[in-house]
N, C-alpha and C positions, 0 to 999 in steps of 0.2 A: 256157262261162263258167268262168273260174278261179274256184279256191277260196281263191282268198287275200284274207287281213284286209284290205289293204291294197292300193292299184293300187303297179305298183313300175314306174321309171323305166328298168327295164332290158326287155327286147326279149327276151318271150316267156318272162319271168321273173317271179318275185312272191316277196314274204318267205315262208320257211319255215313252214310249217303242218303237223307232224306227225301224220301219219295222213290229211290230206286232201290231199296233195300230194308227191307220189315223183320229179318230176326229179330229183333229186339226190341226192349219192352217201349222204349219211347220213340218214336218215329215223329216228334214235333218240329225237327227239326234243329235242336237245340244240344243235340247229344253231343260227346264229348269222349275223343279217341285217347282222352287220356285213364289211368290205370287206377282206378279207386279206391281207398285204403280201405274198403269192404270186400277187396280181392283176397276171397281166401279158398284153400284145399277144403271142399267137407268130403271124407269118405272116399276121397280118393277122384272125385272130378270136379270143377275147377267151377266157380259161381261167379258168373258174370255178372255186375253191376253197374250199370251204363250210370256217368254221370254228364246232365245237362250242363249248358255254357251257362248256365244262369249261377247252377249250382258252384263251377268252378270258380267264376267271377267270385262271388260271397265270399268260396274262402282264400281266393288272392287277395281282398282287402281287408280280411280277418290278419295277414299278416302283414302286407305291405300298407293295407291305411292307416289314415292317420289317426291320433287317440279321438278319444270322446270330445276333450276337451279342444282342439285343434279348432279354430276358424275359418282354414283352408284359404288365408289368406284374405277373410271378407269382413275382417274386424275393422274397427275405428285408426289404429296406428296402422295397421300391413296396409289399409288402402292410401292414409295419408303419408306415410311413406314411400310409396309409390310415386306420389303426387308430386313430393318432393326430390327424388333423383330424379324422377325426366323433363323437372324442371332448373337443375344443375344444367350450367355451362359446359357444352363436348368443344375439344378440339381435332381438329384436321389440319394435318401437314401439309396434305393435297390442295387441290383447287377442283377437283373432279366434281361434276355435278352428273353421275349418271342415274339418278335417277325421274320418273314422271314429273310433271309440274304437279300436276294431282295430287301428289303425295305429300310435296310440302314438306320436306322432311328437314330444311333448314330453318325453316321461319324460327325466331325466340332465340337462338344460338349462336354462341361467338362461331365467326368463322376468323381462317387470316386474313391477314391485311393485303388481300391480294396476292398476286404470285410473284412477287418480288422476293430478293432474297433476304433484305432488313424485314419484308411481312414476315416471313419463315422464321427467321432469328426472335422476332419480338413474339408470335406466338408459341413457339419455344419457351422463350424467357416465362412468358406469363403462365405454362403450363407446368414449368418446373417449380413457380412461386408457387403457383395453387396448390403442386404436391406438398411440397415441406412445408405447409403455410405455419405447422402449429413449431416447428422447432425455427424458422426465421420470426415467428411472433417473439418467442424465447429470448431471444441471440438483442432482440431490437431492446427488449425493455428491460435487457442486463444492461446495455450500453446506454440507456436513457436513465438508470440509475446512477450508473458512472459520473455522467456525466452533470446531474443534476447532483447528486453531491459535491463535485469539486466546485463549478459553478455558484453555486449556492452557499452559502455559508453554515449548508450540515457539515462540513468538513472540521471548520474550526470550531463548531459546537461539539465534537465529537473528539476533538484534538484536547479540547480544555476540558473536557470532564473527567473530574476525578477518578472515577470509575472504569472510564475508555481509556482515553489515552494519555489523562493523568498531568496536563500541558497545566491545571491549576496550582499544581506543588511548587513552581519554579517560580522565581522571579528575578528578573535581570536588572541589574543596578549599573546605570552608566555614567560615571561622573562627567558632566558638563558644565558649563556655563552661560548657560543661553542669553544671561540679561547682559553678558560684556565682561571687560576686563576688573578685576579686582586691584590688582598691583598695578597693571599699564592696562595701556588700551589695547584693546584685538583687531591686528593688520586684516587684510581680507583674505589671507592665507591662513591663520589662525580660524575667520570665518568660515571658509571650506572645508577646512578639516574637518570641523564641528559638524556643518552640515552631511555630509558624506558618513562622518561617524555615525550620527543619529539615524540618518534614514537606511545604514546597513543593521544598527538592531532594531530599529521599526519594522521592515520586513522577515526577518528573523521572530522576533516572537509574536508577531501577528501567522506567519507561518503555520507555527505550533504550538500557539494556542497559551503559548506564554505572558506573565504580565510585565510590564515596562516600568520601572521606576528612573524615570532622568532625573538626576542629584546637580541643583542649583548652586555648583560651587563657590555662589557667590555669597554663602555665609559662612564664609571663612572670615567675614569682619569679626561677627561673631567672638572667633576663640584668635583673635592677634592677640588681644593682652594679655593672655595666658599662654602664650609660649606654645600655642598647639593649633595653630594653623593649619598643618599639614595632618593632625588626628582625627579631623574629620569624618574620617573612612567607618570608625568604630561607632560615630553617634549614630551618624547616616545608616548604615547595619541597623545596630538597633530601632530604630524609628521607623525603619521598614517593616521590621518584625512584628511592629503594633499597626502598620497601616493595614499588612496583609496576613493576618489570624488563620488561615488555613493555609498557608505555603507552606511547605518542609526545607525546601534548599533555595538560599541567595546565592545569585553568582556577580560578584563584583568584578566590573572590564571598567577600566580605563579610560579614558577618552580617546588615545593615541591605538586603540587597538579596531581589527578590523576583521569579522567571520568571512573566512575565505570559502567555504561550504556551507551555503544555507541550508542543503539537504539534511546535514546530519542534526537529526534530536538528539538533544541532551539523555532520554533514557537510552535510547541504542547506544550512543556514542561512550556515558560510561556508567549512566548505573543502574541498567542491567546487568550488569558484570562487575561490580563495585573492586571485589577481591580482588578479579585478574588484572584489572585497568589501575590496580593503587597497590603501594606498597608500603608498610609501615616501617618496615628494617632502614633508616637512612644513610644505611654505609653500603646499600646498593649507588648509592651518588650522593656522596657526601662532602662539597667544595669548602665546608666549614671546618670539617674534620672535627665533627663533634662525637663526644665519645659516649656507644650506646651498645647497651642498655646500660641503666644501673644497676652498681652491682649490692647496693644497703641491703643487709641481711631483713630490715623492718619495713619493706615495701613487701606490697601486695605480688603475688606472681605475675599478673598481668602488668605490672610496672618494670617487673624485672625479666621479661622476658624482650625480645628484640622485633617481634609482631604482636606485642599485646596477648588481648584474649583470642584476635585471630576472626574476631567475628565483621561480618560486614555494618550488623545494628549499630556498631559503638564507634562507630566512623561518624565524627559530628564537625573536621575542619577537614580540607583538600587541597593541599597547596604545592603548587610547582618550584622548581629550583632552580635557578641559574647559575651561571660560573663563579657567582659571587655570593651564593644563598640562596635564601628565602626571597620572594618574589610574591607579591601581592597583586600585580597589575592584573592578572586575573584567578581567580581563585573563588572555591563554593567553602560555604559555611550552612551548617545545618541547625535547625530548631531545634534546643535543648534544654534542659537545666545546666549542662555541662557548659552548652554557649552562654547562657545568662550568666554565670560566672565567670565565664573568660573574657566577656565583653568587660566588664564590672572590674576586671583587676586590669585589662588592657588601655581603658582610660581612669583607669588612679590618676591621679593630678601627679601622683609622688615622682613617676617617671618622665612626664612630657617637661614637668618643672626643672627635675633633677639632671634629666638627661640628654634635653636638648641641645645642648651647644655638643655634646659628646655622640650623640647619636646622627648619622649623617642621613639616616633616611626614616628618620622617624619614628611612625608605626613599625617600620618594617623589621627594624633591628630592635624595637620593641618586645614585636613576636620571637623574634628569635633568641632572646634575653629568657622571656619566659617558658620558651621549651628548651634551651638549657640548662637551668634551672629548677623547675618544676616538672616532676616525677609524671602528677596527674592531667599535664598537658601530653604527656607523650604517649599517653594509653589510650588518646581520643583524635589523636592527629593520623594522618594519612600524608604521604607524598605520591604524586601521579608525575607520570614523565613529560618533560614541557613542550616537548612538540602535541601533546593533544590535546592541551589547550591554552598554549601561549607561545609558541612558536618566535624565535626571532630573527627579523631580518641579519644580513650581515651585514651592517654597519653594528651590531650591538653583539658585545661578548667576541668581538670579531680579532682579537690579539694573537689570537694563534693559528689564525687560519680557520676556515669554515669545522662545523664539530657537528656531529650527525645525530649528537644530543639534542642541542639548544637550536640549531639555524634549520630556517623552513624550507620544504623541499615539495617543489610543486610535482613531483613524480609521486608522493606519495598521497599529495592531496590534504596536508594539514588542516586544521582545524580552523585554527585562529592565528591570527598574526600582531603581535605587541610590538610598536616602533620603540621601544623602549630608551631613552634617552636621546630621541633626536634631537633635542632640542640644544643640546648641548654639540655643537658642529655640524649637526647634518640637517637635512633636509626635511622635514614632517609631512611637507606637502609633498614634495617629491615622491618622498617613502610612499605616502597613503595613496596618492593616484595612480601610482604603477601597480601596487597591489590590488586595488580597485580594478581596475582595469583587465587584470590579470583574471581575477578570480570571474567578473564577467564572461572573458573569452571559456574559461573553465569550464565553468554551468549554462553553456547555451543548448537552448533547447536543437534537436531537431533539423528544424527548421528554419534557426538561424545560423545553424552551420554551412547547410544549405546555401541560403542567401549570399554568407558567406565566402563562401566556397566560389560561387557566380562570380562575385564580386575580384576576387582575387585572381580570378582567370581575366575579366576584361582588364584589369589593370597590368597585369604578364602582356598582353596584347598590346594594348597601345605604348606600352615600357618598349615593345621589340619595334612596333610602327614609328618610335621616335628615334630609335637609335639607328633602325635603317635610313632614315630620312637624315637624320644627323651626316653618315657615313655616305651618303650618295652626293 
């Protein structure tokens, strides 16, 4: 009977059994039932090759160790690495402590906050913070950028540069009079207007990075004895042009006008899109019935054609229309050779002298004199439609009933609003502090709608708690 553990498949053979079984050449103890690749036929019977556990081990890590170069973990980082995750923070949901005191296996480590259920909630919290730690890092110092530029005055450093947001090109001319009455004295309604007016474009182009020119209307002593009082508007332009040497576009407002949108910038609002927001044909809204183009066989093409040469570059005035013309209360003029000559012919003395008693609005019918007239005013001129930037209440233009041309429409959110002629029967103050008022309620943020909102519920409440008490 063999001695071996096991019956074995070979013929007269059985697995190695050291000490109870000697066929074979190694009896150390160390032999090895497996099949070794020196197992071969010679001559027809079969050469058994016992191999030792020593021998197998060698070539198990011939293939499964690790290379030469391998540290097996006992280098300078694998061990301080070590050092370092098991001295990371573990969490537990539980509260279970089964194991030894001996073992110690909580010491150094957050646990929760006890087994309550706000513990469980906050070590939660803090174990989902510690997952996403590096994309809420992200998320924080996007919104502490946000927030330190508007904050901060990178906003309007970034608003006025040239290069960015381009708020240095513009500059707002707003006729006032701050030192007092020139002709009479200023009631303290005349004073609020002023007031109100001024600090709606002080916030406006501090906004957007735009510059402020308030025009001293009080040197109109100046040009009394010259019959041009009221031409004012052309010096002022030009003197601004030399105060500020890198602006491209003035926009002259009135005193009596009011921005009912302080969000919209002047590039968004029209020139980025110069062409679509202006039209040069003025028989799209033409209240003069002026006849265009000309047709002199000895004008240039762009003179005789009805949009010019049709380009945005050669847009150097922007003027709105109302039911009775040309309207100046608010209007852009742009830096040119073209304006340095128009300015130069628009205070000729020849006209302000000649034509005052004949001209009832002065400059204004001035302008419109010389683009009737002159061919190369009308190949530089632009009209833009007056709700987008001069809107009129209805007390002005207001003979036919309201007109969806000229009167301002708070469904659509205009622009600007010019009280134009109130001064003549209606109200200025009235006008400006409902507009005011208005365009406030318009642009509230958020959170004063909010408030709002509050506010107007306790007031329905005690409105019902006095008319029950009233009725009881």
């Amino acid at each position: 009977m063999s001695l071996s553990r096991s019956p074995s498949p070979r013929r007269g053979g059985g697995w190695s059994s050291p000490g109870l079984t000697s066929p074979y050449d190694n009896v150390s103890g160390n032999a090895s039932p497996r099949k070794t690749y020196g197992d071969t036929q010679t001559n027809g019977s079969s050469s058994v090759d016992n191999v030792t556990w020593a021998k197998a081990k060698a070539r198990s890590e011939e293939v499964k160790g690790y290379p030469s170069f391998s540290t097996r973990n006992n280098g300078f980082f694998s061990r301080h690495a070590r050092k370092i995750s098991t001295s990371l923070p573990t969490f537990r949901m539980t509260g279970r402590r089964d194991f030894s005191d001996k073992e110690r296996l909580g010491r150094g480590r957050w646990a929760q906050m006890g087994g309550s259920r706000t513990g469980r909630f906050l070590t939660y919290l803090g174990r989902t913070i510690w997952r996403f730690r590096l994309r809420l890092g992200i998320v924080l110092a996007f919104v502490l950028a946000i927030v330190l530029f508007y904050v901060t005055p990178m906003h309007r450093a970034y608003r006025r540069a040239s290069f960015l947001g381009g708020g240095s090109k513009f500059v707002v001319i707003l006729a006032a009079n701050q030192g007092g009455g020139v002709m009479e004295w200023k009631g303290a309604r005349e004073w609020a207007i002023e007031r109100d007016s001024v600090r709606n474009k002080k916030k406006y182009t501090k906004k957007w990075g735009y510059d402020l020119e308030i025009v001293d209307m009080s040197t109109k002593k100046r040009y009394a004895h010259e019959w041009r009082e009221s031409w004012e508007k052309v010096d002022t332009i030009r003197n601004c042009m030399r105060k500020y040497p890198k602006a491209e576009w003035f926009w002259w407002l009135d005193l009596n006008t009011f921005i009912m949108e302080p969000s919209y910038p002047l590039q968004k609002h029209v020139f980025n899109d110069l062409l679509g927001n202006t039209y040069r044909d003025i028989n799209v809204y033409n209240p003069l019935n002026i006849s265009h183009p000309f047709d002199s066989p000895h004008l240039d093409p762009p003179a005789r054609s009805a949009n010019g040469d049709g380009r945005a570059n050669s847009i150097d005035l922007i003027i709105p229309q109302d039911c009775g013309g040309f309207n100046l209360g608010s209007f852009f003029i742009h830096r040119s050779i073209w304006t340095d000559r128009l300015l130069d012919i628009w205070w000729d003395p020849v006209g302000y002298e000649q034509k005052h008693m004949e001209w009832e609005h002065k400059e204004q019918d001035a302008m419109e004199h010389l683009y009737i007239n002159q061919p190369w005013i009308r190949s530089h001129t632009a009209f833009i439609p007056q709700r987008k930037i001069n809107s009129f209440p209805m007390g002005a233009c207001g003979e036919n009933g309201e007109d969806s041309r000229i009167h301002y429409s708070e469904r659509d959110r205009d622009f600007v609003v010019n009280m134009a002629g109130c001064e003549w029967g209606r109200d200025c103050w009235g006008e400006m502090y409902n507009y005011r008022e208005l365009s406030n309620k318009l642009n509230r943020t958020p959170w004063e709608k909010f408030k709002d909102g509050i506010s107007d519920q306790v007031k329905k409440m005690r409105g019902k708690k006095e008319e029950g008490a009233e009725g009881g």
